[in-house]
N, C-alpha and C positions, 0 to 999 in steps of 0.2 A: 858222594858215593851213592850209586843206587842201591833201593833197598831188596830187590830181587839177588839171591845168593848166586843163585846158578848164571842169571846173566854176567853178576858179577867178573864169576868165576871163566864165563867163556871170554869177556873182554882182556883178561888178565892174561890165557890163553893165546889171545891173538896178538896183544904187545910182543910178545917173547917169542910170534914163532918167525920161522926165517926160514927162504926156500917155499914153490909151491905147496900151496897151501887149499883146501875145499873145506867149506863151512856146509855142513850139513842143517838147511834151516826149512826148520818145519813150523807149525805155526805156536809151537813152544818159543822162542826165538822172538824176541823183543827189536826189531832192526832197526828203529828209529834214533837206538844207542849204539848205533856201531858205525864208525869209521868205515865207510865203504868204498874208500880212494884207492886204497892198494892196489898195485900190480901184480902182485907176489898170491894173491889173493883172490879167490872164485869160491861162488857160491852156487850150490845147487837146491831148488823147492818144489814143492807139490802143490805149493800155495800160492795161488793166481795175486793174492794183494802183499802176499811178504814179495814174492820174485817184482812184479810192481814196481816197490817202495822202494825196493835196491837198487833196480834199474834207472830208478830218474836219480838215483843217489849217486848216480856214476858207476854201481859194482858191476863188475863183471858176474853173470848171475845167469841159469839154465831155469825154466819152469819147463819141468815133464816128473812122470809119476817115480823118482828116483833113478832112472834109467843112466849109469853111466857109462855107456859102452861108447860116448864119443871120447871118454878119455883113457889116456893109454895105459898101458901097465905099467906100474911099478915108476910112475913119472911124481908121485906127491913123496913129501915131506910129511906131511901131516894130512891128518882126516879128523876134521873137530864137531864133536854131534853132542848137542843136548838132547838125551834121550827121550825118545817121544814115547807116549801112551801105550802105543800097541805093540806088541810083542813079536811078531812077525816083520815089522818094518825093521826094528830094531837089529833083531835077525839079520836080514835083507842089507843092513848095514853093515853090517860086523862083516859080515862075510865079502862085501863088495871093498873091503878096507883093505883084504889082503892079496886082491889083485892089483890094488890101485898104489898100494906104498910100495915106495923103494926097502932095500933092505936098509934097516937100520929106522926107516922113518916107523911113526905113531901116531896110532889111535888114540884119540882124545874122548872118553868118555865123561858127561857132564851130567849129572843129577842126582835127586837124594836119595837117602837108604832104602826109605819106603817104597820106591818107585822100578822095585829090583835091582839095582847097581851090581850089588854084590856080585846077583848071579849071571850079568851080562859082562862081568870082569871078568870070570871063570870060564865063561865061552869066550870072548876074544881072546884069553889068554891061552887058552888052548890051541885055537886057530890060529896065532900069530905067531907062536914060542918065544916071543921075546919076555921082556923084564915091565914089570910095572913099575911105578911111581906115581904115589897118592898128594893131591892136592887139598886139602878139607880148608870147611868153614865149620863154624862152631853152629850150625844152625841146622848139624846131619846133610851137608852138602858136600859133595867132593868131583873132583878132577883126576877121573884115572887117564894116565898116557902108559897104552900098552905100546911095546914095539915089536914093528916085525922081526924076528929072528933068523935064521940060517933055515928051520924046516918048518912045515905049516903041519899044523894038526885036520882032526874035522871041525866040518863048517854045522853053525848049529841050525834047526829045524827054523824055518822062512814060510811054510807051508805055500811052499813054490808063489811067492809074492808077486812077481812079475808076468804070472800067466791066467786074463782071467776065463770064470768058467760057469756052468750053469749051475749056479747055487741053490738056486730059492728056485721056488715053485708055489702059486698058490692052490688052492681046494679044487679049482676049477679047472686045472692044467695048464695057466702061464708061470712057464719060465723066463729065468733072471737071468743074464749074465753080471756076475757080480767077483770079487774080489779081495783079499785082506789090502790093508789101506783106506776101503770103504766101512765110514760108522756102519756098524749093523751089516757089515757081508753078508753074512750067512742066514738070517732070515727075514723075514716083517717085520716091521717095526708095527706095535699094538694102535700108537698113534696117527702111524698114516693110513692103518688099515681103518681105522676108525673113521678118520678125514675121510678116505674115498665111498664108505658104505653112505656118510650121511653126503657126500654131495651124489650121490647115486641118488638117495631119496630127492631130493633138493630137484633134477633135472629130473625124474616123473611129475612132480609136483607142476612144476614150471619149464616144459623145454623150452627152450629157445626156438626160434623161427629159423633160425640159418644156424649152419657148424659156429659154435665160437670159437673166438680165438682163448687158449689157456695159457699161462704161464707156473712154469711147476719152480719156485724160488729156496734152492738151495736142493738139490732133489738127487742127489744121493747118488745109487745105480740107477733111479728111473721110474720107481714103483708107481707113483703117482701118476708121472707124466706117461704111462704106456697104459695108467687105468682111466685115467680120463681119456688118452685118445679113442679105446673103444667105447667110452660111454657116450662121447660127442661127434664125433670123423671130424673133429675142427682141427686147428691147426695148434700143434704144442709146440713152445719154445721152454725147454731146460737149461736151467742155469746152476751152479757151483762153482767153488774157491776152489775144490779138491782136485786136482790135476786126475788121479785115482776113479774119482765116481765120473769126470768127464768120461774119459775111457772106455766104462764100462757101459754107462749110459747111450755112447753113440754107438755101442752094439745090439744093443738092447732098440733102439731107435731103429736100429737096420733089419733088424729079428722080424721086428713088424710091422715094420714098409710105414714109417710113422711119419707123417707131413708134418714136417716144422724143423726143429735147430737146436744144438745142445751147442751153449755158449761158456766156455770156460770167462768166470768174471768176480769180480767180490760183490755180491749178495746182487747183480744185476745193476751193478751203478753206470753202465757205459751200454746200457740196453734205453732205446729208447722209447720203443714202440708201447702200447697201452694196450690194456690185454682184459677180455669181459671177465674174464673167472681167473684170480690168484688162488693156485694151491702152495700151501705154506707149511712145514714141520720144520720151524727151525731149530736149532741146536741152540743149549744154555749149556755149552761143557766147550771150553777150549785149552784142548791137551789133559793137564791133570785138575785147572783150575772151573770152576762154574762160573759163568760170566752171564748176569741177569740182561746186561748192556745188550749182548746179544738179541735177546726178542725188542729192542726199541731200534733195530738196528733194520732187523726182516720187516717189520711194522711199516719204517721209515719208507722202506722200499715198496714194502705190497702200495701204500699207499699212492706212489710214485707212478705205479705202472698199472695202475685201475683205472681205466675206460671211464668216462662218463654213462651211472648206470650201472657199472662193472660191482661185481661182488669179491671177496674176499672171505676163501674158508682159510681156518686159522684150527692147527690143532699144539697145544703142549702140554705139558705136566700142569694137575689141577693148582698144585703152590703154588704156579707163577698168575698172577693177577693180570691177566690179558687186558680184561675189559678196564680198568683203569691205567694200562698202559696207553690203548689205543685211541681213550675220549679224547685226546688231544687231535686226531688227526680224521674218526670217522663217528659219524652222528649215531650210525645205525649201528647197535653192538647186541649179539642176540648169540645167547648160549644155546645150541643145539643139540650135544649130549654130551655126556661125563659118564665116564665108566674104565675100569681096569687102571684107574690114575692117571687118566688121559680126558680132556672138553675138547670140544668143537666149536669155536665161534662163527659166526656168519658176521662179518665187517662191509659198510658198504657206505653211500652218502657221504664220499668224501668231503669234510671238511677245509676249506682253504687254508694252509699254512701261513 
């Protein structure tokens, strides 16, 4: 038996269900534990390396940023979601559950107490009218299956999920098109702003002789890669898992007439091309859990895709121990600033693996 509860709990789920069925798999969703032979069975993600993993696994499986309008109304059985992070997708869920069941079918809600359940029971159950039934683990985990009933209530606030917008703006007057579903919609993140001011210093110091080429590696809505393309005219290539920050990024790309490519990928592993300057903020959070794995992961990759020559800014949380993550892969490892709980390294001199 695996020790994760709630994976548990959605495998136990999918034995017992019967009839069309949509697995809501976001990167909460362990897929390398699931049976993905069914017929009876589809899945939908946002997540370029879960939808992936499924797909060579044989499932039947959509990557787009939640969008189910290629499926019909009221044609499922079930709708099975381990609830993710953000509140608005979750939303976005609930509410997409009660065009998409037949009567009588149910929403499968998977996770634990702390993680709001309660109050995402309360809203389905409103919007659905049907009957729940609780599933629990002893570890504060549980399996609500609300059903759809005879009449629907209201649907709860989504903070219109599906439509993105000009969110963010910085001091200087660039707007974002940005989104819920993207980490950090709604404003800067402290640490990329901090990445782009010291590679601003970094390209007076030393410009280059020709535009470089940039790669922005995991990049969100874009901030990065729309700040180095004015600080370079070189060519940026944006990459992300997040179906959501794709999206928004290749508007954001379009905003400002930007030379280069926004490539939906898992951390740039099917990119081939070598790039003079990686810009890097990667994430150590996936879903509710902290995952340190994650920075040896963007590490593996900046490495990967650095030009002979090529440099490497790196910004994360001062905890995480960068420079002895990255001796293994580059010679040159040089802190450039620390402040508001955010370093900048400058990585370069690739080392031969």
């Amino acid at each position: 038996m695996r020790t994760d509860p709630a994976l548990n709990l959605l495998l136990s789920q999918l034995q017992q269900c019967s009839g069309p069925t949509l697995v809501i798999a976001d990167e909460q969703l362990d897929c390398a534990a699931i049976d993905a032979g069914r017929l009876d069975i589809q899945y939908i993600s946002n997540r370029y390396d879960i939808a992936d993993t499924l797909r060579r696994r044989g499932a039947d499986v959509y990557f787009n940023d939640f969008d189910f309008t290629r499926f019909a109304a009221h044609g499922l059985r079930q709708v099975i979601y381990r609830i993710s992070k953000e509140k608005p997708l979750v939303h976005h869920i609930i509410s997409s559950a009660a065009r998409l069941l037949a009567d009588g079918g149910s929403l499968v809600l998977i996770g634990h107490k702390n993680e709001g359940l309660d109050s995402y029971r309360k809203k389905a159950a409103v919007l659905l009218g049907g009957s729940v039934t609780r599933t629990r683990t002893k570890k504060g985990y549980t399996a609500l299956s609300i059903a759809r009933g005879e009449s629907q209530g209201s649907a709860p606030d989504d903070s219109a999920y599906t439509t993105p917008r000009l969110a963010v703006s910085t001091s200087a007057g660039t707007d974002f098109y940005s989104k819920p579903g993207v980490y950090g919609w709604q404003k800067i993140d402290r640490g990329s702003e901090l990445l782009i001011e010291v590679f601003k210093q970094h390209l007076a110091q030393r410009p280059p002789q020709i535009p470089p080429s940039v790669l922005d590696l995991g990049c969100g809505y874009g901030f990065l890669s729309v700040m180095a393309a004015q600080l370079t005219d070189g060519r940026v290539v944006a990459t992300d898992n997040n179906c959501a920050a794709i999206t928004v990024c290749e508007k954001n790309f379009a905003r400002y007439n930007i030379d280069g490519q926004v490539i939906a990928d898992d951390c740039g592993a099917h990119i081939e091309e070598r790039f003079d300057f990686v810009l890097c903020n990667p994430p150590f959070h996936q879903g509710f859990d902290t995952k340190s794995s994650l920075t040896d992961k963007f590490l593996q990759q900046a490495h990967a895709h650095t030009s002979d020559g090529g440099t490497v800014f790196f910004v994360v949380n001062e905890f995480i121990e960068i420079e002895a993550r990255a001796a293994s892969r580059f010679s040159q490892r040089q802190e450039l600033a620390r402040t508001n709980g955010f370093k900048v390294y400058r990585l370069g001199d690739a080392c031969p693996q």
